[in-house]
C-alpha positions in Angstrom: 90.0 82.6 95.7 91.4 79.6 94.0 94.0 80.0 91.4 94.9 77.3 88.5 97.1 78.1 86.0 99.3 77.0 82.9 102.1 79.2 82.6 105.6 80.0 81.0 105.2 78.4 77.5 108.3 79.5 75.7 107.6 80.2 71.7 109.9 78.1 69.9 110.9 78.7 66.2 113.3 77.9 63.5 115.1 80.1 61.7 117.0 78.6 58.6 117.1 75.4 60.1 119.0 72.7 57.9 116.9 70.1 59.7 114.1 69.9 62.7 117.0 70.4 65.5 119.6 72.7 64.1 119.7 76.3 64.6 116.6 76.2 66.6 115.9 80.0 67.9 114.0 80.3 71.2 112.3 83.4 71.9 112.1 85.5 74.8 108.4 85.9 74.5 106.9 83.7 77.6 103.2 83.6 76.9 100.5 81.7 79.0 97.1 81.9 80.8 95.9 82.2 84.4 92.5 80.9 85.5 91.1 83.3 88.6 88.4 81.2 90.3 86.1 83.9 92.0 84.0 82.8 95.3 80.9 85.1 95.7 82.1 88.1 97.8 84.9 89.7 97.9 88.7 89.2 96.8 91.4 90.5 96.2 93.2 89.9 92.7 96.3 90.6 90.3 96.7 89.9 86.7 100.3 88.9 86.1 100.2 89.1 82.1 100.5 91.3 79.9 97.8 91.5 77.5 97.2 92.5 74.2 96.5 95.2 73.1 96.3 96.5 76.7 95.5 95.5 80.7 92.3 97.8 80.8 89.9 95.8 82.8 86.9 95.9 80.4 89.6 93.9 78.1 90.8 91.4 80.3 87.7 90.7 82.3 84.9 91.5 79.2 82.2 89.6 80.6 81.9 88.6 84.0 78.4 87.7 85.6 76.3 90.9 85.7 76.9 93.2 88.7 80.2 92.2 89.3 82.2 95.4 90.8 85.7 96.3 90.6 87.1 98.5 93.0 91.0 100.2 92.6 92.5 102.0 95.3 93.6 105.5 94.7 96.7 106.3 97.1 96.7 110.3 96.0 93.1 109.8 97.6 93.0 107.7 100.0 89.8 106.5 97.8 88.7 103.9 95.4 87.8 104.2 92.0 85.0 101.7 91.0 83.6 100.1 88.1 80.2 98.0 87.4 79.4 95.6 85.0 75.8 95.7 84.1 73.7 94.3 81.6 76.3 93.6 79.3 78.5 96.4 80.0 81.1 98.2 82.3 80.1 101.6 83.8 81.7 103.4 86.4 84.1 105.8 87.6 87.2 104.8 85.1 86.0 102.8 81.8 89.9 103.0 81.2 91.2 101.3 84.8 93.9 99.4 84.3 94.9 96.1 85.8 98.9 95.7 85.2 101.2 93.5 86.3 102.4 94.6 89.7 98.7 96.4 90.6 95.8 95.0 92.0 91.8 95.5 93.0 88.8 94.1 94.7 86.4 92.3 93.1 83.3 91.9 94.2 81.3 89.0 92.9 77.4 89.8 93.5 76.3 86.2 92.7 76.1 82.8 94.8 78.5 80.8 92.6 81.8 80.8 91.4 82.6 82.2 88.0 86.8 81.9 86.6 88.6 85.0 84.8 90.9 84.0 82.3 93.7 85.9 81.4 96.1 85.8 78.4 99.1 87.2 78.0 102.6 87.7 78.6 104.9 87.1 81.0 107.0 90.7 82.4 110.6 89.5 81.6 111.4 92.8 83.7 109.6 94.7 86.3 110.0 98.0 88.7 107.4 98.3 90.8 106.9 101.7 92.4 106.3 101.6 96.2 104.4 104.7 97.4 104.6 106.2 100.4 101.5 105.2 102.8 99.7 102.5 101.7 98.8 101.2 97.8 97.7 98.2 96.4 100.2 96.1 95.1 100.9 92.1 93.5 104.5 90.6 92.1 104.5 91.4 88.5 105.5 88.0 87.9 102.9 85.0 87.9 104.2 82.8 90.8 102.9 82.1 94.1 105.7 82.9 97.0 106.7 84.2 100.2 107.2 87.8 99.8 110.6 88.6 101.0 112.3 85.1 100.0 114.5 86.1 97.2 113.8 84.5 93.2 113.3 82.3 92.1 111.9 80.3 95.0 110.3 83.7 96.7 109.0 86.9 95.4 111.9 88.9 95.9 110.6 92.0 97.9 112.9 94.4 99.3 111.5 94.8 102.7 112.2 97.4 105.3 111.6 98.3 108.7 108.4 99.2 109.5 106.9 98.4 106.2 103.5 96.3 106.7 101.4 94.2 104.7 98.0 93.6 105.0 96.2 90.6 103.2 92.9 90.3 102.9 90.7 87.5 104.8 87.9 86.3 102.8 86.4 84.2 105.5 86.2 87.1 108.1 86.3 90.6 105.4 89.1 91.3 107.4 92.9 91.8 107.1 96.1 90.2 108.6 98.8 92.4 109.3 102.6 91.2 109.7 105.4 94.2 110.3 108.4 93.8 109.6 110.5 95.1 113.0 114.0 94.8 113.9 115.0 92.7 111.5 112.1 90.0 111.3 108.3 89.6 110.4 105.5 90.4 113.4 102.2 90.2 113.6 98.9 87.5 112.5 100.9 85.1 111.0 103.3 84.1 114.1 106.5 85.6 112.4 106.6 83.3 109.5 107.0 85.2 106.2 103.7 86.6 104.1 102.8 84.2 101.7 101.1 85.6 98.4 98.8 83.3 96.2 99.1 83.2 92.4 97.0 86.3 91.4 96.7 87.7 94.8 97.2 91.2 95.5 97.4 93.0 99.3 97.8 96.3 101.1 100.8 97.4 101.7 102.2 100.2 103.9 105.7 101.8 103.3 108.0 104.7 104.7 108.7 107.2 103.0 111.8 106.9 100.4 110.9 102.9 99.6 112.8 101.4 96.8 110.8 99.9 93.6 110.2 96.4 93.9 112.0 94.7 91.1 112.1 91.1 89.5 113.4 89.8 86.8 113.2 86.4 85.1 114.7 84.6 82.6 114.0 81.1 81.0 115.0 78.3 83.2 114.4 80.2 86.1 
């Protein structure tokens, strides 16, 4: 899945002003859009704005090609939840699945070409994402690209601990590499460098019991 994106617009208005550059108010309102290219297969994705009036999925992606499934793990099950879009319509399990900031799903695109989701929204100023026990599906509720555990700005700011694992999902081989996170330093498929997480990519991810909420917060300039 490619990802393009123009992001982090700030709104800009005047309140009173006396001329065009005095008393200039900025807001804290950080709006944008993400283009989601989407190979035929599967992927795994994330929406990383908030939209308006809500992040149900038959909102944010109204019209893909026809047949496109969406799939949302269920960690109280173990499960997934999924949803169809056919001849002109969802239907499914969950007509009212969600796609926040900080979730994720697989989509399945059922054709041979590439089709784009765009999504409009806002950016999540401030975020606590819960972290299960066991595995769940999860994305940084902020749209940047990063290494996981690299702290903001530059990273996504995860709070790792030992044991926890992440599992990303290999297009090319419907697969998964898995890194652990052991005595102190990443393990596993990708030679101990730290996971790496596309713009609008979400992954599995494994934790102890007792993990704290992954938070991130941004402000302008960041």
């Amino acid at each position: 899945m490619r990802t393009k994106t123009l992001l982090l617009t700030a709104a800009l208005t005047a309140a009173g002003a006396a001329t065009s550059l005095a008393q200039a108010v900025y807001s804290q309102n950080i709006v944008g859009y993400i283009n989601l290219t989407v190979q035929p297969g599967f992927s795994m994705i994330a929406n990383q704005l908030n939209a308006s009036p809500n992040n149900k999925v038959t909102s944010i992606i109204a019209a893909p090609p026809n047949n496109t499934q969406i799939y949302k793990f269920d960690p109280s099950t173990g499960g997934f939840v999924q949803n169809t879009f056919v001849g002109g319509t969802w239907e499914g399990d969950d007509l009212d699945m969600t796609l926040n900031p900080g979730e994720g799903v697989f989509i399945k695109n059922s054709t041979a070409s590439n089709f784009t989701i765009t999504l409009l929204g806002e950016v999540a100023l401030q975020s606590s994402i819960a972290i299960p026990t066991g595995f769940s599906v999860r994305s940084s509720a902020l749209p940047i690209a990063g290494k996981l555990t690299d702290p903001l700005p530059t990273g996504l700011g995860f709070p790792v601990q030992s044991l926890d694992n992440i599992f990303a999902f290999d297009r090319a081989t419907g697969g998964f590499a898995q890194d652990t996170f052991i005595g102190g330093a990443w393990e596993g498929d990708h030679g101990g460098e730290v996971p790496l997480v596309a713009l609008g990519e979400s992954f599995f991810f494994k934790a102890a019991a007792g993990h704290p909420n992954w938070v991130q917060n941004f402000s302008v300039g960041q």
